[in-house]
PyMOL commands that place a pseudoatom at each C-alpha (Angstrom):
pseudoatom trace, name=CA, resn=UNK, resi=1, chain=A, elem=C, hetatm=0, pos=[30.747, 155.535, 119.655]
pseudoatom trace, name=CA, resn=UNK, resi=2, chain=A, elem=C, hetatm=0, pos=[30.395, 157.459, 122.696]
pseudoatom trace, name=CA, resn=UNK, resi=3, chain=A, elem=C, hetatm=0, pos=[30.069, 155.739, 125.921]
pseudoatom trace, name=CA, resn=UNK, resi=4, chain=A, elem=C, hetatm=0, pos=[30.387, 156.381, 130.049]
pseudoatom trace, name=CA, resn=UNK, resi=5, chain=A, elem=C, hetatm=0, pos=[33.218, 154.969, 131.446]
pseudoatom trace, name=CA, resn=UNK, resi=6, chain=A, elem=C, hetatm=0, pos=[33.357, 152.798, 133.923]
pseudoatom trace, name=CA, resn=UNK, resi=7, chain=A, elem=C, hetatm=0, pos=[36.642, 152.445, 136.635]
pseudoatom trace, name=CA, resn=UNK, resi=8, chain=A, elem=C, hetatm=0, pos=[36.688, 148.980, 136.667]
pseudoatom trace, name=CA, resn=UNK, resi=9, chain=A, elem=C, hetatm=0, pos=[36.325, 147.638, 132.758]
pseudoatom trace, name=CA, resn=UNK, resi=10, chain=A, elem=C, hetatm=0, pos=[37.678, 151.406, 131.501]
pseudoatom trace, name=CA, resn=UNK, resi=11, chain=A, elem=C, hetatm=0, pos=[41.250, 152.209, 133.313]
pseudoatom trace, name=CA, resn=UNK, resi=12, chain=A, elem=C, hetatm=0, pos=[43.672, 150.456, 131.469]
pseudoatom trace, name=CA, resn=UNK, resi=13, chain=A, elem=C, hetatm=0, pos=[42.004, 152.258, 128.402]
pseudoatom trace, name=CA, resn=UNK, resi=14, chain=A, elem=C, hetatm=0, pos=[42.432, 155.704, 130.420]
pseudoatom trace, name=CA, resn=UNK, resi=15, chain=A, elem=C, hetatm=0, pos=[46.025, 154.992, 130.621]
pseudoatom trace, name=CA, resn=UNK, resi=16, chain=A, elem=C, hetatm=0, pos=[46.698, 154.017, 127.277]
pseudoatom trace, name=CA, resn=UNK, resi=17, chain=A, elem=C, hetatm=0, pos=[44.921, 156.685, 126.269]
pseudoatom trace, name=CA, resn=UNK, resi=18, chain=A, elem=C, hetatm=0, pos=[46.893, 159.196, 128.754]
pseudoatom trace, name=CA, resn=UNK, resi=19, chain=A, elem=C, hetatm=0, pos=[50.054, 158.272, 128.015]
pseudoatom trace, name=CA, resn=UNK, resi=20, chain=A, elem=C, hetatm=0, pos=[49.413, 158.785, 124.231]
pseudoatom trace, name=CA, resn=UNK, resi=21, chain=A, elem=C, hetatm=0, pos=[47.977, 162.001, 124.994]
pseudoatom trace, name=CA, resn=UNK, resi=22, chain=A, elem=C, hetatm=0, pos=[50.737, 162.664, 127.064]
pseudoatom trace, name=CA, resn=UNK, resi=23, chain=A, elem=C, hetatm=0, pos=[52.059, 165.554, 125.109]
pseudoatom trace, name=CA, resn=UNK, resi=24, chain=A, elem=C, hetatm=0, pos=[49.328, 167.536, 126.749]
pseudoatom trace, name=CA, resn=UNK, resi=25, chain=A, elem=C, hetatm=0, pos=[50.611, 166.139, 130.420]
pseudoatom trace, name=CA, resn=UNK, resi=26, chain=A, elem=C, hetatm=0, pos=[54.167, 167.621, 129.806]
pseudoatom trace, name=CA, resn=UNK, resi=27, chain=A, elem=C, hetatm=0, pos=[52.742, 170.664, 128.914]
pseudoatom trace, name=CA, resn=UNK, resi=28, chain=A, elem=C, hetatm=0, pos=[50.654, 171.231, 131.957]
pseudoatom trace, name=CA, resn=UNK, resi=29, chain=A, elem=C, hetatm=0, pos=[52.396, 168.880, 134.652]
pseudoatom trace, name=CA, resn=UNK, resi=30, chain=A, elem=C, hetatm=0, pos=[56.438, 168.997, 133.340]
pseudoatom trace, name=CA, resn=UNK, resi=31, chain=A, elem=C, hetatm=0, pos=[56.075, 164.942, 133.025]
pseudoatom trace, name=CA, resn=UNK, resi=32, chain=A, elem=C, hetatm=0, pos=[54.397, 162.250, 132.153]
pseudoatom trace, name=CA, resn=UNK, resi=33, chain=A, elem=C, hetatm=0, pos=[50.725, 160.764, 133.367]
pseudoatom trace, name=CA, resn=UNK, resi=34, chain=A, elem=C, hetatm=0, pos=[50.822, 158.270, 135.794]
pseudoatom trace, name=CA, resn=UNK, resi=35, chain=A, elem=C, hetatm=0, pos=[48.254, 156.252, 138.034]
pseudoatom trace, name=CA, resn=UNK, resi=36, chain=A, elem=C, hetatm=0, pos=[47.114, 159.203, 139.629]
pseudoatom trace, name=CA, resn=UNK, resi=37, chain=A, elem=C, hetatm=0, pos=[45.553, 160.570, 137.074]
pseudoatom trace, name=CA, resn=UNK, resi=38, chain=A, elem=C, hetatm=0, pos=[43.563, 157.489, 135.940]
pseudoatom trace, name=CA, resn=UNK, resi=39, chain=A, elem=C, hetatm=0, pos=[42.705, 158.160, 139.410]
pseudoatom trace, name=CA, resn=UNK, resi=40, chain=A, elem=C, hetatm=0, pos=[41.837, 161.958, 139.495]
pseudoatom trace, name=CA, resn=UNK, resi=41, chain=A, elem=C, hetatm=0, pos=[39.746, 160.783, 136.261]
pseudoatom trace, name=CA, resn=UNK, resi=42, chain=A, elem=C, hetatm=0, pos=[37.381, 158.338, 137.797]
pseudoatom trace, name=CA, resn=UNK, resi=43, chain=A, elem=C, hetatm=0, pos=[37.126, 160.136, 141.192]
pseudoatom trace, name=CA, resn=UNK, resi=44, chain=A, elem=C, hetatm=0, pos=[38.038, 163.843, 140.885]
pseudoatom trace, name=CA, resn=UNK, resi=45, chain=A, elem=C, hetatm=0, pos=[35.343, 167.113, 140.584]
pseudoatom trace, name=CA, resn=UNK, resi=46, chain=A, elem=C, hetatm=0, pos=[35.139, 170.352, 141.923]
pseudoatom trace, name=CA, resn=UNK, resi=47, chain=A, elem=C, hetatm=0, pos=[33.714, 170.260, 145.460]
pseudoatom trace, name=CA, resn=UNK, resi=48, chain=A, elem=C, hetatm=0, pos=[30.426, 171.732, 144.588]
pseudoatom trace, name=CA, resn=UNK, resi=49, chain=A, elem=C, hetatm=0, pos=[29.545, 169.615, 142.627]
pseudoatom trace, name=CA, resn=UNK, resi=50, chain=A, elem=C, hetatm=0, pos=[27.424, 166.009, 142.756]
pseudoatom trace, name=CA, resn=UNK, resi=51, chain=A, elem=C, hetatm=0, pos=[29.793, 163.495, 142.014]
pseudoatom trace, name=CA, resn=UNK, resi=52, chain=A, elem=C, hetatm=0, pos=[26.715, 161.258, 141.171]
pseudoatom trace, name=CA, resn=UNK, resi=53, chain=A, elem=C, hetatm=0, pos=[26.057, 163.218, 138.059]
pseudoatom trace, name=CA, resn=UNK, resi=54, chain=A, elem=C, hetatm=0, pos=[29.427, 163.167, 136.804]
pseudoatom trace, name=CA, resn=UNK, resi=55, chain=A, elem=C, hetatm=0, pos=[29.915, 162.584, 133.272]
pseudoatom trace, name=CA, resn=UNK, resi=56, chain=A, elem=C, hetatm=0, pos=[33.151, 160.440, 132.695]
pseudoatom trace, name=CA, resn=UNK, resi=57, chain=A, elem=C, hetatm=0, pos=[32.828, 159.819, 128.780]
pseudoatom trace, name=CA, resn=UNK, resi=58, chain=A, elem=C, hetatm=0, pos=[34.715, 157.421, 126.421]
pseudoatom trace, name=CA, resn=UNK, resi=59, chain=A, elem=C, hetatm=0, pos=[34.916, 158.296, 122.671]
pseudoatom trace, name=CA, resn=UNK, resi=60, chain=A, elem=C, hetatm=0, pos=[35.682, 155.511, 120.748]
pseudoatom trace, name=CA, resn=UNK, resi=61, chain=A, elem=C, hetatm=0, pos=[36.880, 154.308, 117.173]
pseudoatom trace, name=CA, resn=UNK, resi=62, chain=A, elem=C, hetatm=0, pos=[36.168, 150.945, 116.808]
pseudoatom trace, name=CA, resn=UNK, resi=63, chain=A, elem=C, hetatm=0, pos=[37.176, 149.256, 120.333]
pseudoatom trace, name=CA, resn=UNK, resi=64, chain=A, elem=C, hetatm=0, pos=[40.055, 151.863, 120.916]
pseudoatom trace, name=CA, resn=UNK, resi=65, chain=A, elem=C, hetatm=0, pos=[39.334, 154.359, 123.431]
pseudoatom trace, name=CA, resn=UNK, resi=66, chain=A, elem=C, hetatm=0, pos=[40.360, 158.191, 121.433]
pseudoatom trace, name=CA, resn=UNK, resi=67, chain=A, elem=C, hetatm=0, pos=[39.323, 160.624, 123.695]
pseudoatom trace, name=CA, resn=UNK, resi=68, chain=A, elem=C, hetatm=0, pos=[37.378, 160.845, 127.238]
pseudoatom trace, name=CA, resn=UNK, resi=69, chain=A, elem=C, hetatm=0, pos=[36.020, 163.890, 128.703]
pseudoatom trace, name=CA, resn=UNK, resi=70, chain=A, elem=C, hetatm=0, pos=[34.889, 164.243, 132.694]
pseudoatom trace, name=CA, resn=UNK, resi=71, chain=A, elem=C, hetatm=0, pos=[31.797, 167.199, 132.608]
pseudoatom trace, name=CA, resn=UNK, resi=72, chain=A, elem=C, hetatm=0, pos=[30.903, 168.347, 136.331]
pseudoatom trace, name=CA, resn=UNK, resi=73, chain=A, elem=C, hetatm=0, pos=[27.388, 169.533, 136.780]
pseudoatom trace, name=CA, resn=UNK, resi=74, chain=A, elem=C, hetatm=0, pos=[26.107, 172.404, 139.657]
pseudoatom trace, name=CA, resn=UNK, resi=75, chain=A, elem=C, hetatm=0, pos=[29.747, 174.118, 139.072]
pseudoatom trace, name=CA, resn=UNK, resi=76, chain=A, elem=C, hetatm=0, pos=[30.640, 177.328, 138.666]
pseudoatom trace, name=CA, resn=UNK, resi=77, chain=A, elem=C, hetatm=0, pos=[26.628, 177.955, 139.466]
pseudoatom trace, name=CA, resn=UNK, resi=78, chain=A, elem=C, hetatm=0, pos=[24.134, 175.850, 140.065]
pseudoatom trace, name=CA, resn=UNK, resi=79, chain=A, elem=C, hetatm=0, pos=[22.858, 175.932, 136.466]
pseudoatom trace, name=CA, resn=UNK, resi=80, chain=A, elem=C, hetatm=0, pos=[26.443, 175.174, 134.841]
pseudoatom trace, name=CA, resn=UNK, resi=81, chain=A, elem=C, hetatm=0, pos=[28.131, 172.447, 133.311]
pseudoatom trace, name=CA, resn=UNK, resi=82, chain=A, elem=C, hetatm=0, pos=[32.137, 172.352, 133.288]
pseudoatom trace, name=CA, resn=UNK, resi=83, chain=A, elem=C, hetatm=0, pos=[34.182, 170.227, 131.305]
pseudoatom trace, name=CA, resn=UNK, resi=84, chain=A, elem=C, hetatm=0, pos=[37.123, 169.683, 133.417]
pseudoatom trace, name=CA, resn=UNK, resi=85, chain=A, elem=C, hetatm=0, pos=[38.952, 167.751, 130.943]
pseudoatom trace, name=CA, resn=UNK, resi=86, chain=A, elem=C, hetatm=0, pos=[38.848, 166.916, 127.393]
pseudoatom trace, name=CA, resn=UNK, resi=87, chain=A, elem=C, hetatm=0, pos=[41.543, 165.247, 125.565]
pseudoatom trace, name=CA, resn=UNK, resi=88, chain=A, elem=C, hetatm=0, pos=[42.476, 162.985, 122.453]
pseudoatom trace, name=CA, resn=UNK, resi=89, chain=A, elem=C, hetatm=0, pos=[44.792, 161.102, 121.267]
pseudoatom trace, name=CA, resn=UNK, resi=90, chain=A, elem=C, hetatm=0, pos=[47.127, 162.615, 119.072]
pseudoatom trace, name=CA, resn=UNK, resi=91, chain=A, elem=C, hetatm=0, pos=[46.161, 160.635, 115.858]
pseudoatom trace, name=CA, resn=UNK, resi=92, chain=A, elem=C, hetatm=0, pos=[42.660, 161.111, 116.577]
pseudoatom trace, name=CA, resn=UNK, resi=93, chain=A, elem=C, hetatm=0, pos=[43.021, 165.306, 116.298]
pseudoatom trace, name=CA, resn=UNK, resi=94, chain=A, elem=C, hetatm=0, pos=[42.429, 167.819, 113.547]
pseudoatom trace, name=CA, resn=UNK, resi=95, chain=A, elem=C, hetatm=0, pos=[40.052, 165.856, 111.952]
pseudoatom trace, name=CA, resn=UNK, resi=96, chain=A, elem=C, hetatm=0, pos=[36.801, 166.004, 113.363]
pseudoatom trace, name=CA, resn=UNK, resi=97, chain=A, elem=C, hetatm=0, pos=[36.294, 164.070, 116.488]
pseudoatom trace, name=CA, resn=UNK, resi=98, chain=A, elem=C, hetatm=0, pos=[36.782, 166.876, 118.950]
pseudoatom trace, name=CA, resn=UNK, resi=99, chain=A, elem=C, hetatm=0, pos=[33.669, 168.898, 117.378]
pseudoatom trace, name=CA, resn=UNK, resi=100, chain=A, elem=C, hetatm=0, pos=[31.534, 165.619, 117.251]
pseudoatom trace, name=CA, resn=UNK, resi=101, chain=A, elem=C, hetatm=0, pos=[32.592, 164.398, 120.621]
pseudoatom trace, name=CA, resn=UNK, resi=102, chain=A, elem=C, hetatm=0, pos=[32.113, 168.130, 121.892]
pseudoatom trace, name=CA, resn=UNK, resi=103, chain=A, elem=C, hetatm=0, pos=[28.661, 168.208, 120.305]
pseudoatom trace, name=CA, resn=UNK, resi=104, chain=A, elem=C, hetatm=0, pos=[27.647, 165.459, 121.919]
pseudoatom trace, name=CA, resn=UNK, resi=105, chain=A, elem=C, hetatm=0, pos=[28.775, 166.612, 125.413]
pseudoatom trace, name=CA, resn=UNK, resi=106, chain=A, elem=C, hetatm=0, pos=[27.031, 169.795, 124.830]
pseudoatom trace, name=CA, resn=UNK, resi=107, chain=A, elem=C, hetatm=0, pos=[23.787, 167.688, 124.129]
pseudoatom trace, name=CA, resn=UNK, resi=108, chain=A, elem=C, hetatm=0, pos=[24.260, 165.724, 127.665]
pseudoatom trace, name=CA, resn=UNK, resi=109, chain=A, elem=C, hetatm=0, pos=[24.578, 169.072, 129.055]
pseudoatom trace, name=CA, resn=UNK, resi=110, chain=A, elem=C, hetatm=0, pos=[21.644, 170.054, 127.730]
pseudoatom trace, name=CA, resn=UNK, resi=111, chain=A, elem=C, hetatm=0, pos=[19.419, 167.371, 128.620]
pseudoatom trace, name=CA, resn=UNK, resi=112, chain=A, elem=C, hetatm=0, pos=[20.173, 167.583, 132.213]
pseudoatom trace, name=CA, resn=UNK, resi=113, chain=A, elem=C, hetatm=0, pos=[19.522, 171.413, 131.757]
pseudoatom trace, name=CA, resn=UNK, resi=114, chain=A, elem=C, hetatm=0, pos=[22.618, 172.844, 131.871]
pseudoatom trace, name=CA, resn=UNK, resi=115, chain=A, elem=C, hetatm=0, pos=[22.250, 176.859, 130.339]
pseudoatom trace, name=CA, resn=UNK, resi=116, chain=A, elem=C, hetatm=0, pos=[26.447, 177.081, 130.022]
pseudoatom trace, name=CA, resn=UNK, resi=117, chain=A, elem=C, hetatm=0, pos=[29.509, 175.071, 129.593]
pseudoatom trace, name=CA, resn=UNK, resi=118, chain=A, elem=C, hetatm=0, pos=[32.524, 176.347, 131.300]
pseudoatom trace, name=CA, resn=UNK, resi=119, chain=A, elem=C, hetatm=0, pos=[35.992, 175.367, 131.105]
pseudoatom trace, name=CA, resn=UNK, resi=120, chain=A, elem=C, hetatm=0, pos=[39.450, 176.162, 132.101]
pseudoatom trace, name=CA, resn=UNK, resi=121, chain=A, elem=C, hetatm=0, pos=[42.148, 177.021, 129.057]
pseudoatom trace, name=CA, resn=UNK, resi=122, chain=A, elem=C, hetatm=0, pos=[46.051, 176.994, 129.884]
pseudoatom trace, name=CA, resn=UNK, resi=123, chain=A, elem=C, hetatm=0, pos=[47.886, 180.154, 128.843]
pseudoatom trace, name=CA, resn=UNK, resi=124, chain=A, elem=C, hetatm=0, pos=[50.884, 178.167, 127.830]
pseudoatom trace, name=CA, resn=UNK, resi=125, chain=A, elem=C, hetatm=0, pos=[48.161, 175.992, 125.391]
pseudoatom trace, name=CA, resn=UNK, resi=126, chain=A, elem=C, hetatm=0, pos=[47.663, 178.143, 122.112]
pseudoatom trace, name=CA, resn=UNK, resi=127, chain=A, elem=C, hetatm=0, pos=[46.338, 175.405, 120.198]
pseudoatom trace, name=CA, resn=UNK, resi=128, chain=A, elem=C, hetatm=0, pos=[43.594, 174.490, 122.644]
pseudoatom trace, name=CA, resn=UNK, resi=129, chain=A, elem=C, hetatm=0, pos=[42.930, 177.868, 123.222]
pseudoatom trace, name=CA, resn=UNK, resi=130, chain=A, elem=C, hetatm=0, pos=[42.038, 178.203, 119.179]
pseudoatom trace, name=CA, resn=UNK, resi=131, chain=A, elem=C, hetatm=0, pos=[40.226, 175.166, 119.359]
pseudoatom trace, name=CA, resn=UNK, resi=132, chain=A, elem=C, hetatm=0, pos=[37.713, 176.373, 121.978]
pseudoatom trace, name=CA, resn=UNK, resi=133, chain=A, elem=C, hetatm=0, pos=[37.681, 179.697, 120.200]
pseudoatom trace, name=CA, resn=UNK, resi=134, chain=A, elem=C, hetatm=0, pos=[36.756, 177.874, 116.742]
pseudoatom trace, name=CA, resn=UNK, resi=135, chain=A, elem=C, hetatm=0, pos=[33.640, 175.924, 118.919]
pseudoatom trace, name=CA, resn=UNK, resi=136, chain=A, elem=C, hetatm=0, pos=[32.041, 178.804, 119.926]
pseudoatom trace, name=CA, resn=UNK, resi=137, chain=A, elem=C, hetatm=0, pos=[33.554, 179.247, 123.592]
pseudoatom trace, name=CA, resn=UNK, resi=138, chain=A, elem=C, hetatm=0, pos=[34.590, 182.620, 124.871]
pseudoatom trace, name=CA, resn=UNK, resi=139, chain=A, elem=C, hetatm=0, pos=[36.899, 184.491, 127.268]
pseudoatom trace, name=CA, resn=UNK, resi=140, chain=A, elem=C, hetatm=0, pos=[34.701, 185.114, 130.759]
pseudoatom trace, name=CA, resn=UNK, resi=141, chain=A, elem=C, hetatm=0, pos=[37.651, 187.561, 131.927]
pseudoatom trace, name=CA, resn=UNK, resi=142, chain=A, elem=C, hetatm=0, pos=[38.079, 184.910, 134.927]
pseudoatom trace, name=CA, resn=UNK, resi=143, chain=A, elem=C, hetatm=0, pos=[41.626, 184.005, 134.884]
pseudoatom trace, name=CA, resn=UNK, resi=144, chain=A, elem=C, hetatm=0, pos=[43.411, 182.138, 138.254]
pseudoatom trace, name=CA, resn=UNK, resi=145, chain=A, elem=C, hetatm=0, pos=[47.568, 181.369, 139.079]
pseudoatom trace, name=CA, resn=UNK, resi=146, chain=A, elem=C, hetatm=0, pos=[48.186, 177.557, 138.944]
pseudoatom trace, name=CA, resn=UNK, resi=147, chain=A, elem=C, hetatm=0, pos=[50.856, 177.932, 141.840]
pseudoatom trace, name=CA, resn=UNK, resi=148, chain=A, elem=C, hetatm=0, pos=[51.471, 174.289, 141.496]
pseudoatom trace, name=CA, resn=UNK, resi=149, chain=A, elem=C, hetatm=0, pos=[52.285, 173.883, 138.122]
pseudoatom trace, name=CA, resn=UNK, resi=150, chain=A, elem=C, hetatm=0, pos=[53.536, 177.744, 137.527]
pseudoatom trace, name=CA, resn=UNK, resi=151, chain=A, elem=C, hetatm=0, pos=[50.478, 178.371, 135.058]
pseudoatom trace, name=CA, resn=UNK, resi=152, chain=A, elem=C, hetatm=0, pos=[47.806, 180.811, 134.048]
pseudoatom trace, name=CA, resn=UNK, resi=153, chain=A, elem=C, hetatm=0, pos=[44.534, 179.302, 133.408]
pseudoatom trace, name=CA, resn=UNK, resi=154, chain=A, elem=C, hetatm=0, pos=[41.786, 181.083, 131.480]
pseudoatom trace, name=CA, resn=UNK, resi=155, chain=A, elem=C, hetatm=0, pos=[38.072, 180.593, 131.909]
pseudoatom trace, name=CA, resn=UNK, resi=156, chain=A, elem=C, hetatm=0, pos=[35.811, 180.308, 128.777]
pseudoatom trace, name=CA, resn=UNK, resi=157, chain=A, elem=C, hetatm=0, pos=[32.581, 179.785, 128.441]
pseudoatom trace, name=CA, resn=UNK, resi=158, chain=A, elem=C, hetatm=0, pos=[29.770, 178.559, 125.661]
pseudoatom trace, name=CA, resn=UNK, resi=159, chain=A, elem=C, hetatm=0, pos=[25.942, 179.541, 126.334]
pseudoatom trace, name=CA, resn=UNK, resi=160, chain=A, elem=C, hetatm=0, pos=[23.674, 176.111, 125.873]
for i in range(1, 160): cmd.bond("trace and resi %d" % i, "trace and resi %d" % (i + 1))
show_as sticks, trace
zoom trace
């Protein structure tokens, strides 16, 4: 089941599902998630954008929350979607959900007439990078410096 999310009933299901997935936070942060990003979930976007149409989504197996995704509308143009983040648990990759859980992201998108879906790929992240690769997604030649966290981030990007 796919669901929104909701900060109040959903964020101790965030963090449990964050610090599963917390392989991909030592990757891209050097540590583990913490509070703030349960926070920067439920209240972060790119400024352009209309936080009212946010998409904060919940996959679900059963009543245990797998993967969430956040998916920005009016960002990098006006007719773009971006999925800022996308993760799953580690038990709940390589089998399927992350195409099913992408395809239905891609059909919110396109209901609210979204004509793209842009994202942001970490150099240092081969195995993501072949997973957005294998759905269809590619290289827009936009790259940017992540002084912050000393990466290289890669824009890609799937027509609707």
């Amino acid at each position: 089941m796919i669901r929104a999310l909701n900060p109040a009933a959903d964020r101790a299901a965030v963090f449990a599902l964050l610090t599963e997935a917390q392989d991909y936070y030592h990757l891209w942060k050097g540590r583990a998630p913490g509070v703030e990003e349960v926070d920067d979930f439920f209240t972060g976007a790119p400024l352009t954008c209309d936080m009212a149409a946010t998409l904060r989504l919940g996959l679900f197996a059963k009543d245990r929350l797998i993967g969430l995704a956040e998916v920005f509308f009016g960002f990098p143009t006006a007719s773009d979607a971006y999925l800022g983040l996308m993760i799953l648990t580690p038990d709940a990759r390589s089998n399927g959900h992350g195409a099913d859980f992408l395809a239905e992201i891609e059909a919110r998108c396109r209901s609210r007439n979204a004509t793209r879906l842009s994202l942001a790929v970490l150099q240092a992240n081969p195995r993501g990078a072949a997973f957005w690769a294998r759905m269809g997604f590619s290289p827009t030649g936009i790259s940017r410096d992540d002084t912050e966290y000393g990466h290289t981030l890669h824009r890609l990007v799937k027509p609707l």
